[in-house]
Backbone as numpy.savetxt, mean C-alpha at the origin, in Angstrom:
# Nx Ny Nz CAx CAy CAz Cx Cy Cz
1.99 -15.10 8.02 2.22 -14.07 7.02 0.92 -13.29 6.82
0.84 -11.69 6.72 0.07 -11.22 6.38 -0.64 -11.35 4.74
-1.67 -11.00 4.91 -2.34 -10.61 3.80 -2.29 -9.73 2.99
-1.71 -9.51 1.49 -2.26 -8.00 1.37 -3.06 -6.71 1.57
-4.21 -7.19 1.38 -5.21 -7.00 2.49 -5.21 -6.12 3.92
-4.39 -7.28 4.53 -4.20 -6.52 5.96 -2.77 -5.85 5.85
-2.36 -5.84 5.28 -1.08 -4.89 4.93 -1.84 -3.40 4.62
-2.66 -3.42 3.53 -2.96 -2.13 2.93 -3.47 -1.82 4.21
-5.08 -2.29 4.81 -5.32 -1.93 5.80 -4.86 -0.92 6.61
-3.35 -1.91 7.13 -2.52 -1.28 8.07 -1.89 -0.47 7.89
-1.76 0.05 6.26 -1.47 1.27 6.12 -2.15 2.02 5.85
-3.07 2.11 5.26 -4.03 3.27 5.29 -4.67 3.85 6.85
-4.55 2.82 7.57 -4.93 3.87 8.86 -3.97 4.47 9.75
-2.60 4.29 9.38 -1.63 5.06 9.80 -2.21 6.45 9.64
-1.60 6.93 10.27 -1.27 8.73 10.86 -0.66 9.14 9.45
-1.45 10.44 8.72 -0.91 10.54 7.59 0.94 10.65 7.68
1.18 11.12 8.78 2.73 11.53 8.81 3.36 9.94 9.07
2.72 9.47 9.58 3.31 8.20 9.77 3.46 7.13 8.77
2.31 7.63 7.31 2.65 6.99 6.44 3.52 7.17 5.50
3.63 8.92 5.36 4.76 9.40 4.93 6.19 8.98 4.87
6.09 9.09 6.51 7.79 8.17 7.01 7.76 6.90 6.35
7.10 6.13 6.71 6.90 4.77 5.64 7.24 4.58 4.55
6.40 5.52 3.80 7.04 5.96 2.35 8.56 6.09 2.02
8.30 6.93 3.06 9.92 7.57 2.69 10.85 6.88 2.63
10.86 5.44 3.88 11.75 4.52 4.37 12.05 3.36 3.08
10.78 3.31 2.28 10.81 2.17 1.32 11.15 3.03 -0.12
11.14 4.07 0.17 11.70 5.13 -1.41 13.11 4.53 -0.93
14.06 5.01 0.01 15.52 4.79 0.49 15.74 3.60 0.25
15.19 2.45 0.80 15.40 1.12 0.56 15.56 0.72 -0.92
14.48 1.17 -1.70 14.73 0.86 -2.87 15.48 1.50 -3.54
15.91 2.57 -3.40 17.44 3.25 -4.10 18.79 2.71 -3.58
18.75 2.07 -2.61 19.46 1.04 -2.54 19.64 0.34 -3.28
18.68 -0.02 -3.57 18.78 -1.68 -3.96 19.06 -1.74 -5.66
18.00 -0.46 -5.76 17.83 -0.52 -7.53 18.04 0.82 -8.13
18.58 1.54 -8.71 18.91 2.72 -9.25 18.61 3.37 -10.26
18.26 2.15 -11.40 18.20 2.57 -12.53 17.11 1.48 -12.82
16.20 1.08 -12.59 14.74 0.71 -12.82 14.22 1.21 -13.65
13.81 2.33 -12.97 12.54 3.14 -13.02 11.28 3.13 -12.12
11.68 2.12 -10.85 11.16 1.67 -10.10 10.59 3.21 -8.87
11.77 4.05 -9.16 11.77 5.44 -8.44 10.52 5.77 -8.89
10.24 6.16 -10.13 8.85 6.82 -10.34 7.27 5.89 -9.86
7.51 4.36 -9.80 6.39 3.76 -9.42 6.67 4.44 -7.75
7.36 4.02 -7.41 7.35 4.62 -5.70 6.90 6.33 -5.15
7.01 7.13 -6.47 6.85 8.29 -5.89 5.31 8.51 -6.33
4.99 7.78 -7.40 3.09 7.51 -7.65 2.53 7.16 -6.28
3.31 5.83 -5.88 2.65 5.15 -4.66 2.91 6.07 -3.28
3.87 7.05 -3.41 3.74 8.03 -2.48 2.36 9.30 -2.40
2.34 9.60 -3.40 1.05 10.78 -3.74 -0.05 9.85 -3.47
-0.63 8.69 -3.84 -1.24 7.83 -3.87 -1.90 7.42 -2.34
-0.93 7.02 -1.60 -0.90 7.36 0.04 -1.33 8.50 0.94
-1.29 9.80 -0.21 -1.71 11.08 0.09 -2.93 11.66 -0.33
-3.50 10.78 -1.26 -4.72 11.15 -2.03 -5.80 10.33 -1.16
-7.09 11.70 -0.31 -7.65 11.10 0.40 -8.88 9.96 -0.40
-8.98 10.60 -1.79 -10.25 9.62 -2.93 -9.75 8.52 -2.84
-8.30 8.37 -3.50 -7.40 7.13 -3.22 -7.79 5.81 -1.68
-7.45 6.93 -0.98 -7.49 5.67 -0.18 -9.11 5.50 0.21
-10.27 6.34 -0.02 -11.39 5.74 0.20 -11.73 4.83 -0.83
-11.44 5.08 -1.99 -11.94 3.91 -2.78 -11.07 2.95 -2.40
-9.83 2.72 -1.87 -9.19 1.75 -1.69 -10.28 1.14 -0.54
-10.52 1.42 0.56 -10.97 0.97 1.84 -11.96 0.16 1.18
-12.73 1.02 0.02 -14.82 0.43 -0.09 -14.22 -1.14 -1.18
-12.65 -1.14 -1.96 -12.90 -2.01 -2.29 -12.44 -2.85 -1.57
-11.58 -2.99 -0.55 -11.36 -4.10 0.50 -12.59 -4.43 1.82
-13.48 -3.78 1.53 -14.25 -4.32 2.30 -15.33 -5.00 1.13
-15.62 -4.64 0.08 -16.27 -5.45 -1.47 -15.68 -6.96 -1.21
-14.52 -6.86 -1.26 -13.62 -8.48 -1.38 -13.31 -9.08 0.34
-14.38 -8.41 0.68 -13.66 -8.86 2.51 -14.08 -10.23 2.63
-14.96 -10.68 1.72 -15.75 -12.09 2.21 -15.18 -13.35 1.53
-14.95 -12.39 0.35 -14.10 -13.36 -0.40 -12.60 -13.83 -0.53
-12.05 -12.50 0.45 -10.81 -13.39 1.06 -10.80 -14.16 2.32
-11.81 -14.26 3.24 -12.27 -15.33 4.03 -12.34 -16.82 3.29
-13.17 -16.67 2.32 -13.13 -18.27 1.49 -11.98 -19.03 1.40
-11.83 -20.01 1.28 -10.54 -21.03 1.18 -11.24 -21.40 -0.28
-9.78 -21.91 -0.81 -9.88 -22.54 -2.41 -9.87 -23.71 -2.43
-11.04 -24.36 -3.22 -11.25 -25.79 -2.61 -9.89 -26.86 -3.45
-9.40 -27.78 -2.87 -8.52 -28.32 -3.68 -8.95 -29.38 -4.60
């Protein structure tokens, strides 16, 4: 299983159009699923969000801040 982490990753270096489609695919999915949430408006934040280039650089500087510390294991 991935990481969050390597999830965001893997989306932020998508092809802006390619993340778009992405977007788009999980806006549909979730109007499927859920209609009356309100879940629509978190998804269309997390769409602009995807589009905002500040966005995703501060996203990148803080996954590489925590890069070491998701290497660590939690001791039991």
């Amino acid at each position: 299983m991935q990481s969050i982490d390597e999830l965001v990753q893997a989306i932020t270096e998508l092809d802006p159009m390619d993340r778009e489609a992405l977007m788009e695919m999980v806006s549909k999915l979730n109007n499927e699923n859920d209609r009356n949430s309100g879940t629509d408006t978190q998804l269309k934040l997390m769409q602009e969000a995807m589009k905002d280039e500040l966005f995703l650089a501060d996203l990148r500087e803080v996954m590489e801040d925590f890069r070491h510390v998701d290497a660590e294991e939690t001791p039991a």
